[in-house]
Backbone as ProteinMPNN parsed JSONL, in Angstrom:
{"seq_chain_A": "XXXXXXXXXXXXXXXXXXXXXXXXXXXXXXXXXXXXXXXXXXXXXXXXXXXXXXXXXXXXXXXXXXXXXXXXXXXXXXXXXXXXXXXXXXXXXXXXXXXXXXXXXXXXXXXXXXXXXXXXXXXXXXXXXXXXXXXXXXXXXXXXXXXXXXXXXXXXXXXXXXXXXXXXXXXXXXXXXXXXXXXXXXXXXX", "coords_chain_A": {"N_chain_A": [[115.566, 217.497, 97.767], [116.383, 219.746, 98.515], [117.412, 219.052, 101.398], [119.81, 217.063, 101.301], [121.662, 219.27, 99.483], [121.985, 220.864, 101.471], [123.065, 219.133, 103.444], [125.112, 218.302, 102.007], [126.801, 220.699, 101.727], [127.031, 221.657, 104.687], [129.079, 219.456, 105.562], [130.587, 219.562, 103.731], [131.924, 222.118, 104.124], [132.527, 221.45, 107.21], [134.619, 219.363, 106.923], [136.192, 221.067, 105.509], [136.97, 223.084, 107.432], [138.475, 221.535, 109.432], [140.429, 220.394, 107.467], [141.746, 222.545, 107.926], [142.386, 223.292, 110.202], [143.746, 221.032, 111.074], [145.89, 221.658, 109.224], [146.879, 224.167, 110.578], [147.314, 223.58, 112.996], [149.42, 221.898, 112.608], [151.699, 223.571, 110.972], [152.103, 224.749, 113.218], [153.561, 223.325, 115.083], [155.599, 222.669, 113.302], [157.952, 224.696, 113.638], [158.444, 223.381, 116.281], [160.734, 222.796, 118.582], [162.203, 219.716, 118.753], [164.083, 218.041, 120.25], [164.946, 216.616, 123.553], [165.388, 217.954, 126.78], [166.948, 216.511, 128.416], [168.202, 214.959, 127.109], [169.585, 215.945, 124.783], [171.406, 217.747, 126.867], [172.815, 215.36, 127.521], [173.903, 214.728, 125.28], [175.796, 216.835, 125.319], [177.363, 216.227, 127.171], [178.773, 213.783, 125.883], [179.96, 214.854, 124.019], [181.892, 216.406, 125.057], [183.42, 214.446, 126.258], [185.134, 213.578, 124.363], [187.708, 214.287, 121.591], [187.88, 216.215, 118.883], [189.357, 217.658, 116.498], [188.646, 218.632, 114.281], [186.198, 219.926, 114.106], [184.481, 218.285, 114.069], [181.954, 217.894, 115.425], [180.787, 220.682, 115.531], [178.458, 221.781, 115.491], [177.412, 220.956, 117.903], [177.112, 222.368, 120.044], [174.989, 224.549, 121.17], [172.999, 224.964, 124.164], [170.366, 225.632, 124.119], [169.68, 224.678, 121.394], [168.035, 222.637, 118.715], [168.846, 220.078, 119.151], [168.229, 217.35, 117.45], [169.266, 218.559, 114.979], [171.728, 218.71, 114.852], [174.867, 217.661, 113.559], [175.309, 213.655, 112.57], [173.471, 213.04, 114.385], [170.004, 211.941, 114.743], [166.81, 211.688, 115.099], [163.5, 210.74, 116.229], [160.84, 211.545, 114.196], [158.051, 211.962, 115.471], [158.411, 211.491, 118.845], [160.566, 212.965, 119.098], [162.85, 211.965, 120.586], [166.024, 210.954, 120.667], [167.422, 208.738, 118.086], [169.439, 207.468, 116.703], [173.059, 207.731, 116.689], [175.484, 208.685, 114.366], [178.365, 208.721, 113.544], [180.503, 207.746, 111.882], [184.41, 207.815, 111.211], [186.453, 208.48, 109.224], [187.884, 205.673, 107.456], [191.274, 204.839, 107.475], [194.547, 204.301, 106.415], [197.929, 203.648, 106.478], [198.905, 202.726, 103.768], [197.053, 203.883, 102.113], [197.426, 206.463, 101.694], [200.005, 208.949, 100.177], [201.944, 210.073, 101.548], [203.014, 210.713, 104.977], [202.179, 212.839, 105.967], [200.028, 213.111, 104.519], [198.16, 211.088, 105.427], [198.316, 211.837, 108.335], [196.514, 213.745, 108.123], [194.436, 212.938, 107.46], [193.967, 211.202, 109.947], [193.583, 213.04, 111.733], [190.683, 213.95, 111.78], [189.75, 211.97, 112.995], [186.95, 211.371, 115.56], [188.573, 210.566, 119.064], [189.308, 210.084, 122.482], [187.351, 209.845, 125.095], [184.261, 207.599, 125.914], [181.566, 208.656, 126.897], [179.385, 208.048, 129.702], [177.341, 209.344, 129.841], [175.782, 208.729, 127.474], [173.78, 206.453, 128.186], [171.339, 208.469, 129.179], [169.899, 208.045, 126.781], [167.482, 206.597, 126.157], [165.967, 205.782, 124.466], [167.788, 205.174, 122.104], [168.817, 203.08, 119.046], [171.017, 202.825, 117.274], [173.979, 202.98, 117.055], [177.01, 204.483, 115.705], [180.422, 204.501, 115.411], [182.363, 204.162, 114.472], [185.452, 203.463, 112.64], [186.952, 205.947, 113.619], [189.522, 207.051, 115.965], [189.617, 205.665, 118.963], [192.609, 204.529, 120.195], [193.261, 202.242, 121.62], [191.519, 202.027, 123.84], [189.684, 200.064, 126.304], [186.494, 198.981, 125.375], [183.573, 200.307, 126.675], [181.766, 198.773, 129.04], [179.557, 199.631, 130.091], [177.99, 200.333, 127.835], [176.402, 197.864, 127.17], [174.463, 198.216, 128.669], [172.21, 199.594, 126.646], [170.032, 199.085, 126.256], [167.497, 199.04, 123.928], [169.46, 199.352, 121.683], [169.965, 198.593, 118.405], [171.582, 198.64, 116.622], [175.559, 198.326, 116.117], [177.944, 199.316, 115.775], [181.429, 199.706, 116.262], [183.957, 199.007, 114.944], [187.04, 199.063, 113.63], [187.881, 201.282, 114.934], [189.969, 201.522, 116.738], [189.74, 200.502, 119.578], [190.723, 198.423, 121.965], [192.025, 195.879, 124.129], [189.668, 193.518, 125.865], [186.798, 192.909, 124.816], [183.424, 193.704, 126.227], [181.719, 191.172, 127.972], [179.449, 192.128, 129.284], [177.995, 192.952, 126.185], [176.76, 191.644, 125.403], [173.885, 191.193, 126.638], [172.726, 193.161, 125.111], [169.631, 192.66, 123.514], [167.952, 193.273, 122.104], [170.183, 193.66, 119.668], [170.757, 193.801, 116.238], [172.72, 194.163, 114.279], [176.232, 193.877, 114.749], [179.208, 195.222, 114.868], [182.433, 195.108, 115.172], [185.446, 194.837, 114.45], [188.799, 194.643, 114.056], [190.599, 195.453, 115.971], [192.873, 197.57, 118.029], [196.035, 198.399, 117.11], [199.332, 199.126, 117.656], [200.953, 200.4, 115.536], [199.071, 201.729, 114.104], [198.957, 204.831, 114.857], [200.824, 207.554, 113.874], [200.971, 210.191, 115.064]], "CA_chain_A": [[116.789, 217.916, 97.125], [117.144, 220.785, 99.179], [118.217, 218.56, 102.656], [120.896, 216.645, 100.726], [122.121, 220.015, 99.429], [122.321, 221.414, 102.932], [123.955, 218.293, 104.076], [126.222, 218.101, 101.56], [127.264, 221.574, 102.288], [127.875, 221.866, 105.629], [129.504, 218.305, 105.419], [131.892, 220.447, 102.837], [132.397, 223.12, 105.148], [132.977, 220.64, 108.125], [135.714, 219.293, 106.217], [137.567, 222.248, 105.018], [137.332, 223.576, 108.892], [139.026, 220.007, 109.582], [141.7, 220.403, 106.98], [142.225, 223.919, 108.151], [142.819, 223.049, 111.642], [145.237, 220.061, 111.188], [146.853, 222.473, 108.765], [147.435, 225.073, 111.236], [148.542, 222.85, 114.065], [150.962, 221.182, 111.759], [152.034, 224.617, 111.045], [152.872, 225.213, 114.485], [154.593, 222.492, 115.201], [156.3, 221.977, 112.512], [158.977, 225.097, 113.911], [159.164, 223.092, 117.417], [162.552, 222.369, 118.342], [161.646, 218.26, 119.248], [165.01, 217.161, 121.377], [164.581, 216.376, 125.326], [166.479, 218.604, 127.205], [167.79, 216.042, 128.831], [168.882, 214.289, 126.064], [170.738, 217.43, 124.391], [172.778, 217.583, 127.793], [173.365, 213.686, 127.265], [174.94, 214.501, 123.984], [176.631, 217.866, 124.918], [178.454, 215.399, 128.231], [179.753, 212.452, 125.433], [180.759, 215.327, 123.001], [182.993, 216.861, 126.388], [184.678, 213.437, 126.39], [185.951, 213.303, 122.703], [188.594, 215.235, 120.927], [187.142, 216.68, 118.134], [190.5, 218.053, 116.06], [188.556, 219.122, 112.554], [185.503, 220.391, 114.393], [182.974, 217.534, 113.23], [181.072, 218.398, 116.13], [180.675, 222.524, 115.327], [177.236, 222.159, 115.115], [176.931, 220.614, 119.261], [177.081, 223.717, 121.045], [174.616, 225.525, 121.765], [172.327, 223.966, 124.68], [168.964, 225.457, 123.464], [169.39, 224.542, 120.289], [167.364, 221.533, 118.809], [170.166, 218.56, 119.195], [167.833, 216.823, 116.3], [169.683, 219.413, 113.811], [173.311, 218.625, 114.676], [175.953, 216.551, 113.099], [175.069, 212.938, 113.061], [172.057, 212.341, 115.277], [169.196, 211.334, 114.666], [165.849, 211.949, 116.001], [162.145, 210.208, 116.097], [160.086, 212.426, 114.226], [157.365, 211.976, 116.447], [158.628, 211.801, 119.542], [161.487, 213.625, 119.2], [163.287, 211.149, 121.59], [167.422, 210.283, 120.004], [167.325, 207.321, 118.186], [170.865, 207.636, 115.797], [174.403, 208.646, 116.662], [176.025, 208.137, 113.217], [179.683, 209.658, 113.619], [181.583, 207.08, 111.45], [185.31, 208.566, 110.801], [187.467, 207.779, 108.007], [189.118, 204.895, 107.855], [192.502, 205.384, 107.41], [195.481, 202.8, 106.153], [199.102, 204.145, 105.751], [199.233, 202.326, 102.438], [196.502, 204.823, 101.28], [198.055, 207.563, 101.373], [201.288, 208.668, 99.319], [202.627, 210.694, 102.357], [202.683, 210.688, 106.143], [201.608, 213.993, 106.157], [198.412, 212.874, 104.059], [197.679, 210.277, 106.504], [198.488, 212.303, 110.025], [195.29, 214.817, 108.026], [192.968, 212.467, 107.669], [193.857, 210.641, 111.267], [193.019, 214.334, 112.709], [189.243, 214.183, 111.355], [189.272, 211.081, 113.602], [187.505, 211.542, 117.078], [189.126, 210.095, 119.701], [188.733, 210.72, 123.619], [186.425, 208.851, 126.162], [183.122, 207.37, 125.872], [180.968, 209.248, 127.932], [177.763, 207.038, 130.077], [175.962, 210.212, 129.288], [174.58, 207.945, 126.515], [172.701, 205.848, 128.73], [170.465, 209.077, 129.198], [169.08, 208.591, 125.631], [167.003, 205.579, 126.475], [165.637, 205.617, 122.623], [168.943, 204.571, 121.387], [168.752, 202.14, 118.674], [171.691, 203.227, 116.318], [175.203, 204.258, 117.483], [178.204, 204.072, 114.578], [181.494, 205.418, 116.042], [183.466, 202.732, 113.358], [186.76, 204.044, 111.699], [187.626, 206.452, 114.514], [190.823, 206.549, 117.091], [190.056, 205.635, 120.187], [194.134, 204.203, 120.579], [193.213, 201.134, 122.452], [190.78, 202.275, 125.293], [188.406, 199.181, 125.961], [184.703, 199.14, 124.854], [182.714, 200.594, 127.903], [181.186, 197.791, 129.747], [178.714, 200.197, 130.011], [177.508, 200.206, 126.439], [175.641, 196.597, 127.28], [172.869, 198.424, 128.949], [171.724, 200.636, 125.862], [168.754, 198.024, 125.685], [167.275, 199.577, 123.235], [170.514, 199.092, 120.424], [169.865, 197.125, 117.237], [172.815, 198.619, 115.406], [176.201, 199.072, 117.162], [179.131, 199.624, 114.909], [182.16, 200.626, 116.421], [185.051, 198.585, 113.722], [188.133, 199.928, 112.751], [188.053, 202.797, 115.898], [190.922, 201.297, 117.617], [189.726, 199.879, 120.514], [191.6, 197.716, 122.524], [191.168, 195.011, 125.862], [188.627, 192.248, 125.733], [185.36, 192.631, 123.92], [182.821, 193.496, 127.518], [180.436, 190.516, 128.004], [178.066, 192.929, 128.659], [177.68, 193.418, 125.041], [175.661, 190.595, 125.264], [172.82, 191.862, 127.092], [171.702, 194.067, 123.912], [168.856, 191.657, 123.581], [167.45, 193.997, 120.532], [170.961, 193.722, 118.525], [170.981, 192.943, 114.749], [173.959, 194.494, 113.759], [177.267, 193.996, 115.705], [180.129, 195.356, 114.153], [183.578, 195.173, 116.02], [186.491, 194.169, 112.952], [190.198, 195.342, 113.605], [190.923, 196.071, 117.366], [193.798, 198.29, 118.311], [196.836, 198.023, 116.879], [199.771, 200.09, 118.467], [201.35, 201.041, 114.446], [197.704, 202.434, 113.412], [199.255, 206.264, 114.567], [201.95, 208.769, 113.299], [201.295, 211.745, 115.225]], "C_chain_A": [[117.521, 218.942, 97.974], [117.978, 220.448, 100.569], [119.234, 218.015, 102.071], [121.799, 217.548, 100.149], [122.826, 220.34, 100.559], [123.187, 220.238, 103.42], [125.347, 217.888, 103.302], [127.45, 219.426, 101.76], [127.821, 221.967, 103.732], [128.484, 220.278, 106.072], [131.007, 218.781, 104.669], [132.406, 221.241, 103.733], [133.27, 222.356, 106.371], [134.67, 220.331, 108.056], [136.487, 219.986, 106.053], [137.983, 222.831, 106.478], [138.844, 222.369, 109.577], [140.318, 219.934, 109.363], [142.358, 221.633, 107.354], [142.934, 223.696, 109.263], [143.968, 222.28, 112.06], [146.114, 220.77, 110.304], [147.822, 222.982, 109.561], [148.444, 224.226, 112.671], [149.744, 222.071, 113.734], [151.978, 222.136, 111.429], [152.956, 225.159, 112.37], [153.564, 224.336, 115.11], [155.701, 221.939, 114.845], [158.066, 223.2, 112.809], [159.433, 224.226, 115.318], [159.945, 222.461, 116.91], [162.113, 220.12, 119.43], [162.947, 217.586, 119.574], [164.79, 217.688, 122.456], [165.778, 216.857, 125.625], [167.431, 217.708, 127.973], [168.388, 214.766, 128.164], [170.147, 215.026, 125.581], [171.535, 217.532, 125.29], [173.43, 216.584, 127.749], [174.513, 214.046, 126.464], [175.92, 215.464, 124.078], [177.502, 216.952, 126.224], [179.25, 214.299, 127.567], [180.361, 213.351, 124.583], [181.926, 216.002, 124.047], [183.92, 215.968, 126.387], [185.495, 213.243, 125.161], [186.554, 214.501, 122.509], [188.228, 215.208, 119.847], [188.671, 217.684, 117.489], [189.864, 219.159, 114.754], [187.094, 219.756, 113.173], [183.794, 219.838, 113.381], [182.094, 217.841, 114.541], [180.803, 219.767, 116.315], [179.538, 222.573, 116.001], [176.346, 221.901, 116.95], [177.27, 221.499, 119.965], [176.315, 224.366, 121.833], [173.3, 224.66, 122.821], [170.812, 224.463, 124.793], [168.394, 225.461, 122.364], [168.782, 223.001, 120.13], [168.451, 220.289, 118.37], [169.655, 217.846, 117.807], [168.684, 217.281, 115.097], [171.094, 218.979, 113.845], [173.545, 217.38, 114.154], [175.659, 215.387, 113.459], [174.59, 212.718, 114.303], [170.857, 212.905, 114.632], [167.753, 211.45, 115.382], [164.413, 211.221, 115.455], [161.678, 211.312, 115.767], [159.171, 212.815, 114.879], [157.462, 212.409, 117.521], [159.589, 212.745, 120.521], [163.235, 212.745, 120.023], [164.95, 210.74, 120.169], [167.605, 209.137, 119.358], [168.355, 207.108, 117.125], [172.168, 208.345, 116.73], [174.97, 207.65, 115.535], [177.314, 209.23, 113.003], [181.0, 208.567, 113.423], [182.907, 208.165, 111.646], [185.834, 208.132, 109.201], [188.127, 206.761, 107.826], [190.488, 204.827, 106.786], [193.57, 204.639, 107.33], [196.895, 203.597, 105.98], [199.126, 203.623, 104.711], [198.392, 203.371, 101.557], [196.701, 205.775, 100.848], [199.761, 207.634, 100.683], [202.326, 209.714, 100.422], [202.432, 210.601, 103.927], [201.721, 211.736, 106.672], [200.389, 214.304, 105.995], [197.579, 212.463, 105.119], [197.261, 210.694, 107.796], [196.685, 213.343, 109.371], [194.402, 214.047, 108.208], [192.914, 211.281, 108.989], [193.135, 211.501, 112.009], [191.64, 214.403, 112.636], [188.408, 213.054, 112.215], [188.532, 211.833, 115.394], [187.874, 210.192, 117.26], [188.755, 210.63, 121.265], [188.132, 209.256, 124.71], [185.054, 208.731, 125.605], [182.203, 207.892, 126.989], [179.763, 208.318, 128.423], [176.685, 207.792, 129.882], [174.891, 209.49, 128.367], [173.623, 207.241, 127.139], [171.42, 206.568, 128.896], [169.607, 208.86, 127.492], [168.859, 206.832, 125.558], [166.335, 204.881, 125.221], [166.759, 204.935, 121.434], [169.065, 203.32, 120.601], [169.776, 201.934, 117.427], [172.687, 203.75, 116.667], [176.535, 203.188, 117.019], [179.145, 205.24, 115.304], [182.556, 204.485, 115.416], [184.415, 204.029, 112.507], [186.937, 205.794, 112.441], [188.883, 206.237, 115.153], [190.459, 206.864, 117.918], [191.522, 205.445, 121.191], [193.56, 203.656, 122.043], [192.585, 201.094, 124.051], [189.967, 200.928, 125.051], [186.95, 199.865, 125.629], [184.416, 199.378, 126.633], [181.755, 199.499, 128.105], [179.517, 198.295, 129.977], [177.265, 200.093, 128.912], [176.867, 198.645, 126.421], [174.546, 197.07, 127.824], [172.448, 199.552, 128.071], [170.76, 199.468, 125.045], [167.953, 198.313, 124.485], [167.808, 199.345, 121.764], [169.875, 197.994, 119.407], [171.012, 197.272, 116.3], [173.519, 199.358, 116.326], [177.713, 198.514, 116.142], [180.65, 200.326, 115.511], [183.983, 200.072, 116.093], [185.877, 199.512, 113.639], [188.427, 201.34, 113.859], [188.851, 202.582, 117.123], [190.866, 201.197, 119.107], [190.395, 198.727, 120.974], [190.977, 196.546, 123.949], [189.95, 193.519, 125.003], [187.318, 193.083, 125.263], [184.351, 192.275, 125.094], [181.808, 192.656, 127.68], [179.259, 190.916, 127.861], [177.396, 193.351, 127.249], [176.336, 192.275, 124.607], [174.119, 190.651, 125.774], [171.862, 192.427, 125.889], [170.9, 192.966, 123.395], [168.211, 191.747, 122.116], [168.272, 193.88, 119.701], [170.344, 192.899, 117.434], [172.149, 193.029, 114.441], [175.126, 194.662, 114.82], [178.629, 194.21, 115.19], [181.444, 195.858, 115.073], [184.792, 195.033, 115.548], [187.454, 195.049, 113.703], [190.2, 196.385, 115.296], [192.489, 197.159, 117.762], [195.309, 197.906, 117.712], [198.124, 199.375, 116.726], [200.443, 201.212, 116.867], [199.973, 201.833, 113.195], [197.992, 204.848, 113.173], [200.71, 206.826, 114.444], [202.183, 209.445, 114.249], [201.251, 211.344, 116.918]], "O_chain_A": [[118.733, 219.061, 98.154], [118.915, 221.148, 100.954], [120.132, 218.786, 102.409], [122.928, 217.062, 100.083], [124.037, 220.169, 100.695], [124.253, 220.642, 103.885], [126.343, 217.348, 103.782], [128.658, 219.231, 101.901], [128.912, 222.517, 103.885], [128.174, 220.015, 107.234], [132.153, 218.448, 104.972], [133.527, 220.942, 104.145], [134.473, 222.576, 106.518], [135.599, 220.775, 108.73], [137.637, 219.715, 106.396], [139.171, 223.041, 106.725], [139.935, 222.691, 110.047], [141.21, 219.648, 110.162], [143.554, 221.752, 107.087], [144.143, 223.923, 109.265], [144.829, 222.523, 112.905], [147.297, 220.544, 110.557], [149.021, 222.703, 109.576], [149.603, 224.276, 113.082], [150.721, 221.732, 114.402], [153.144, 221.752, 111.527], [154.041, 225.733, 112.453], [154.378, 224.845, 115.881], [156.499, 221.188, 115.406], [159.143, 222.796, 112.37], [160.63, 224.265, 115.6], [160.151, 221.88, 115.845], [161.856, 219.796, 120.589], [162.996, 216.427, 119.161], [164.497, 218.872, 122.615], [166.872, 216.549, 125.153], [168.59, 218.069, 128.177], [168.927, 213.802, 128.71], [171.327, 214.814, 125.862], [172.691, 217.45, 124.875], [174.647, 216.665, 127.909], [175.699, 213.832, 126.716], [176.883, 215.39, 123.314], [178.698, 217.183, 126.045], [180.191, 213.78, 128.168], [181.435, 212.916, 124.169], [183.038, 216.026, 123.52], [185.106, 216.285, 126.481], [186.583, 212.669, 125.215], [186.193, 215.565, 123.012], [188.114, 214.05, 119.444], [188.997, 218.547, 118.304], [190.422, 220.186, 114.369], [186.695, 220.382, 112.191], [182.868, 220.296, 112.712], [181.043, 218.196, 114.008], [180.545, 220.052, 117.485], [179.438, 223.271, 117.01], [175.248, 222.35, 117.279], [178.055, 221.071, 120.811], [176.639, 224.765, 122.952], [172.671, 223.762, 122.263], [170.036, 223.803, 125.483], [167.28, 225.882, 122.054], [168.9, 222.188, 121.048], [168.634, 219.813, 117.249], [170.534, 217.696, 116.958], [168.85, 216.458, 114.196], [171.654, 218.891, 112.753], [172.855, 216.361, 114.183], [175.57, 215.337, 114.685], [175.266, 212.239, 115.214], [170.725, 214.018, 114.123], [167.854, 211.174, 116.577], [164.259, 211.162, 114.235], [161.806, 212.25, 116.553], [159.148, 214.029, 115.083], [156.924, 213.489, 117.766], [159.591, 213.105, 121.698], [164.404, 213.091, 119.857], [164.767, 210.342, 119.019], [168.036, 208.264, 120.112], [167.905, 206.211, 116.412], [172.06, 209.406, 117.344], [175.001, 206.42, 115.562], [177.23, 210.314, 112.425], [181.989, 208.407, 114.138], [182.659, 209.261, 112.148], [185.296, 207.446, 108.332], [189.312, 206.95, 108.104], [190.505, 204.778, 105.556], [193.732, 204.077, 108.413], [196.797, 204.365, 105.023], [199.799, 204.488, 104.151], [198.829, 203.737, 100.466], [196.308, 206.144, 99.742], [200.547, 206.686, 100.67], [203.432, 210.058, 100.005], [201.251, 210.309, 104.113], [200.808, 211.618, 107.489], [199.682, 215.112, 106.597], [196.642, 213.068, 105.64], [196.275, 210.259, 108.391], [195.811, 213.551, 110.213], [193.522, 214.277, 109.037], [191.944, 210.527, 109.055], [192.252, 211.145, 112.79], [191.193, 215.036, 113.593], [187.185, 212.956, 112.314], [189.184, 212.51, 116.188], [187.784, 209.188, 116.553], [187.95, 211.558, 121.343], [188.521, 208.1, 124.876], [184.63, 209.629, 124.877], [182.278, 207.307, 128.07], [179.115, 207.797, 127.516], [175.516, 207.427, 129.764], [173.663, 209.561, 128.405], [172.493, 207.358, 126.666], [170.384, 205.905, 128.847], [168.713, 209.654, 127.195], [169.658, 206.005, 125.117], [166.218, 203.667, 125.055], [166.57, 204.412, 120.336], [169.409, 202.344, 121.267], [169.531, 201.047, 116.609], [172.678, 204.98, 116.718], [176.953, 202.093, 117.394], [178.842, 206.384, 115.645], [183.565, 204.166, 116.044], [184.084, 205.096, 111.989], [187.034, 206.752, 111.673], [189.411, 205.155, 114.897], [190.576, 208.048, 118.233], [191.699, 205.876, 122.331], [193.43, 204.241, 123.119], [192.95, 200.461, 125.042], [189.594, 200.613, 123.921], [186.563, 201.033, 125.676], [184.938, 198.76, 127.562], [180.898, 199.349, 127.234], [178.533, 197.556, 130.022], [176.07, 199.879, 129.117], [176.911, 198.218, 125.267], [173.513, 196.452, 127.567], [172.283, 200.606, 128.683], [170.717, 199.103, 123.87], [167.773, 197.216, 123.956], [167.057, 199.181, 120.802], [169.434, 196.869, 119.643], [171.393, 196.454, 115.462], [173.147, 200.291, 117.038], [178.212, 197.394, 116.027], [180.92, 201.473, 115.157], [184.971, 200.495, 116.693], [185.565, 200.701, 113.575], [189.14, 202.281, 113.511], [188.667, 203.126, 118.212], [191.734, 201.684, 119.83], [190.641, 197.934, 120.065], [189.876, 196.493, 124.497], [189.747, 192.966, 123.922], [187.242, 194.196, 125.782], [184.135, 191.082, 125.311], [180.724, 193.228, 127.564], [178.351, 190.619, 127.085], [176.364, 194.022, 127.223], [175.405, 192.241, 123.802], [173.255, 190.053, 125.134], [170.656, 192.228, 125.739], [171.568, 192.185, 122.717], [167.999, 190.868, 121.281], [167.756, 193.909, 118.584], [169.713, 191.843, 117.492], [172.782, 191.984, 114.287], [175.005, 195.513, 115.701], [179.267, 193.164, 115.076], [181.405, 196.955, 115.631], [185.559, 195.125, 116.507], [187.052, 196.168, 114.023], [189.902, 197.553, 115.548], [193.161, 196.694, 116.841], [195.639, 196.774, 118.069], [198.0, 200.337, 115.968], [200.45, 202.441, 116.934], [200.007, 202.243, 112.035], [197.661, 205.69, 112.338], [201.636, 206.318, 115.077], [203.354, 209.569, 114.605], [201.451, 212.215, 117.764]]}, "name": "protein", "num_of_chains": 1, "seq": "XXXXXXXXXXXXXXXXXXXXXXXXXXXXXXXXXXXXXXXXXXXXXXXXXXXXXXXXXXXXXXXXXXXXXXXXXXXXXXXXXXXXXXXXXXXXXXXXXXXXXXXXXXXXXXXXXXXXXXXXXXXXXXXXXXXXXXXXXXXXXXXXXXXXXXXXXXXXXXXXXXXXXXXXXXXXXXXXXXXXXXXXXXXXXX"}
């Protein structure tokens, strides 16, 4: 009786050491900051190319802060590695509004700008919505066909313009391909 005691005891003990330990290292990990620095520069070089009017990107600033935390993106818990940019806009109809003035506000909340290739640095990329934006008729980056990785690529209604880049075809991983309502020169006011 008394070895099955003893073994059940330090068998107990074992255990609680066990749960203690993955506690504590969960503990300490759980403040790391888990974006790749050279990811976070990725994202602070495509937020450089956009105009940002209403300051939906506030939160992309600071470059040792953990990129995981800002404004639409996305991060692998695990690995930490980028795997979202979700920076729909508004989409925006002059019929919706009952004034121009309404309309020109919620055009401003749009970005707009350049597509930066910085993205290619975030090799994890399997999620990038940039739909119901103003680009005002820049083509799709030809580029944006090698983000092998993509299964969802949304970028509808954000006034792109030009041909539709073959390369889009490449994304071998797509599911979702969302492209609706290309440029159209009476889309802005201001």
């Amino acid at each position: 009786m008394s070895a099955v005691f003893k073994f059940s005891y330090i068998s107990s003990l074992y255990l609680t050491f066990c749960l203690l330990l993955v506690l504590a290292l969960s503990a300490k990990n759980y403040d790391a900051t888990l974006c790749h620095d050279d990811e976070r520069q990725a994202l602070l070089q495509f937020k450089s190319g956009l105009v940002d009017e209403t300051d939906r990107l506030a939160s992309w600033v600071d470059e040792t802060s953990d990129c995981c935390n800002w404004a639409g993106i996305t991060c692998d818990n695990i690995t930490g590695h980028v795997h979202k940019i979700h920076l729909p806009g508004i989409c925006a109809y002059p019929s919706d509004y009952n004034t121009i003035k309404e309309y020109n506000k919620a055009i401003r909340q749009m970005l707009r700008g350049d597509i930066s290739q910085s993205i290619l640095y975030l090799k994890q990329l399997e999620h990038l919505d940039l739909s119901c934006n103003g680009f005002r008729g820049i083509q799709i980056p030809r580029f944006m066909g090698s983000l092998g990785n993509l299964r969802y690529l949304n970028l509808s209604h954000s006034s792109f313009g030009g041909t539709i880049p073959p390369q889009l075809g490449n994304l071998t991983e797509l599911e979702v391909l969302c492209l609706g309502s290309f440029y159209e020169a009476y889309e802005f006011f201001f």
